[in-house]
C-alpha positions as semicolon CSV with decimal commas, in nm:
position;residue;x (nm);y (nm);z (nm)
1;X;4,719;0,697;-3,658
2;X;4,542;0,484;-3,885
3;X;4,469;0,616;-4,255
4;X;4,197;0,677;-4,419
5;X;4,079;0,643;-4,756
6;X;4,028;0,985;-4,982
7;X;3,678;1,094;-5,035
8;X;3,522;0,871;-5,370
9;X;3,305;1,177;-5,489
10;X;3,602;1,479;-5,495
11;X;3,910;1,262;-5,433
12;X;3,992;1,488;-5,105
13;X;4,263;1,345;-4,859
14;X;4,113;1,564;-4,536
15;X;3,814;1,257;-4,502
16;X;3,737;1,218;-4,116
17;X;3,552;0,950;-3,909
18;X;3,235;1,017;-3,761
19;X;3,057;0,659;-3,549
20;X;3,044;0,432;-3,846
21;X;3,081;0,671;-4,139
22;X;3,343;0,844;-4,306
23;X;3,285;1,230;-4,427
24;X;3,445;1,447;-4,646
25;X;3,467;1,821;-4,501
26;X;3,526;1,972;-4,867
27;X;3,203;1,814;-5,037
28;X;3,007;1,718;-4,798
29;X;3,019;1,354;-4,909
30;X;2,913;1,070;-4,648
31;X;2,987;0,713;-4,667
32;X;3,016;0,406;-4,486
33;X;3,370;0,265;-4,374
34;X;3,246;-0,061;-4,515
35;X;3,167;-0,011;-4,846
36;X;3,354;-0,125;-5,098
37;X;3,372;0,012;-5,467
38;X;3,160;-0,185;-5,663
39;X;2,829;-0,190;-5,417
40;X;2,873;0,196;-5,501
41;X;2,889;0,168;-5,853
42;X;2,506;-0,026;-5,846
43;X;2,273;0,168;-6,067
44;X;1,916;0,127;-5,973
45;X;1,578;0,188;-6,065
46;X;1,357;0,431;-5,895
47;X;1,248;0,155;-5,708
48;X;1,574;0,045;-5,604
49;X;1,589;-0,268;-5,783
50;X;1,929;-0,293;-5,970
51;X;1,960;-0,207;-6,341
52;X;2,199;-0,410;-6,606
53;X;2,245;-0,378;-6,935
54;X;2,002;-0,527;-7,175
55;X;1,665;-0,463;-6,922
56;X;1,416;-0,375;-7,023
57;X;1,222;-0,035;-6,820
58;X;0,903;0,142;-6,818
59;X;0,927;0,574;-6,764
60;X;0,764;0,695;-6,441
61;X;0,698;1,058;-6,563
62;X;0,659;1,282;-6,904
63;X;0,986;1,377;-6,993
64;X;1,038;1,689;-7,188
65;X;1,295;1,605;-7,465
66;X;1,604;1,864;-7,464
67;X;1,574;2,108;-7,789
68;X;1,232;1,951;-7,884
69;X;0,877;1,964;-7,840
70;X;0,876;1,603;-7,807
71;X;0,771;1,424;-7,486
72;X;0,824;1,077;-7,381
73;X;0,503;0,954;-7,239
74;X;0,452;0,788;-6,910
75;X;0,484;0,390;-6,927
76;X;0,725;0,391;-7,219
77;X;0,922;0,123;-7,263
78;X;1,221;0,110;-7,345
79;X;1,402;-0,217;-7,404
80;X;1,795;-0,342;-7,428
81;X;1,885;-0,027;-7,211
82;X;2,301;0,021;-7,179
83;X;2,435;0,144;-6,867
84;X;2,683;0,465;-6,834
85;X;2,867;0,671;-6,610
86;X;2,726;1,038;-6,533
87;X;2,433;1,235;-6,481
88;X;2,255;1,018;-6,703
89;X;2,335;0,690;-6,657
90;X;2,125;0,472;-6,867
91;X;2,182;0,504;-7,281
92;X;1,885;0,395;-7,459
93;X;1,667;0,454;-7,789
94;X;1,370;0,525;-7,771
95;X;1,086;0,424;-8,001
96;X;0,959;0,743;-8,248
97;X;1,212;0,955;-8,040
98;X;1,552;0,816;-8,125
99;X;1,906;0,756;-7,941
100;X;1,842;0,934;-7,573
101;X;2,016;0,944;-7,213
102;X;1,802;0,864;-6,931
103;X;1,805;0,894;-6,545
104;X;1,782;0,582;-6,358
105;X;1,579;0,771;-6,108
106;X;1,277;0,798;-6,371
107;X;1,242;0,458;-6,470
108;X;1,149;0,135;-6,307
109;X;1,262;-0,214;-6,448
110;X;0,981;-0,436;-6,598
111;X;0,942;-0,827;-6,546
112;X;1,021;-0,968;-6,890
């Protein structure tokens, strides 16, 4: 019996194949057998171009600003972004807001 890899998202050993992808029964996580670990770890844009740090991106949507009344306007941009693990993966400062987290999925990288 061959053996598989642990689930990436909970770490669970009780993965299973299904066709082409693997699936965790615990999480609910689905992957394919191919991927490798850094093609996961890609952070894009909510276009699906692929973010690094030092880009430069433009926000999508008003953004309400946690424990403020501030709101960061639509077509902001932000420039020298860093990239981070967790729910908000993209460090940044904004200009007139200040030092901020950011989801990749509300921005989109501009052409510099």
């Amino acid at each position: 019996m061959s053996e598989l890899p642990p689930c990436p998202k909970c770490q669970s050993a009780y993965t299973y194949e299904d066709g082409e992808l693997l699936i965790c029964p615990e999480c609910a996580h689905e992957w394919s057998a191919g991927n490798d670990a850094a093609s996961e770890n890609v952070i894009r844009d909510s276009n699906g171009t692929p973010l690094a740090d030092g880009d430069t991106v433009s926000v999508i949507k008003d953004l309400k600003v946690k424990g403020s009344s501030s709101v960061v306007k639509v077509g902001t941009k932000v420039k020298n972004i860093r990239l981070v693990g967790g729910d908000h993966d993209i460090d940044c400062k904004i200009p007139g807001i200040g030092q901020m987290g950011l989801k990749s999925e509300f921005v989109k990288k501009v052409a510099e």
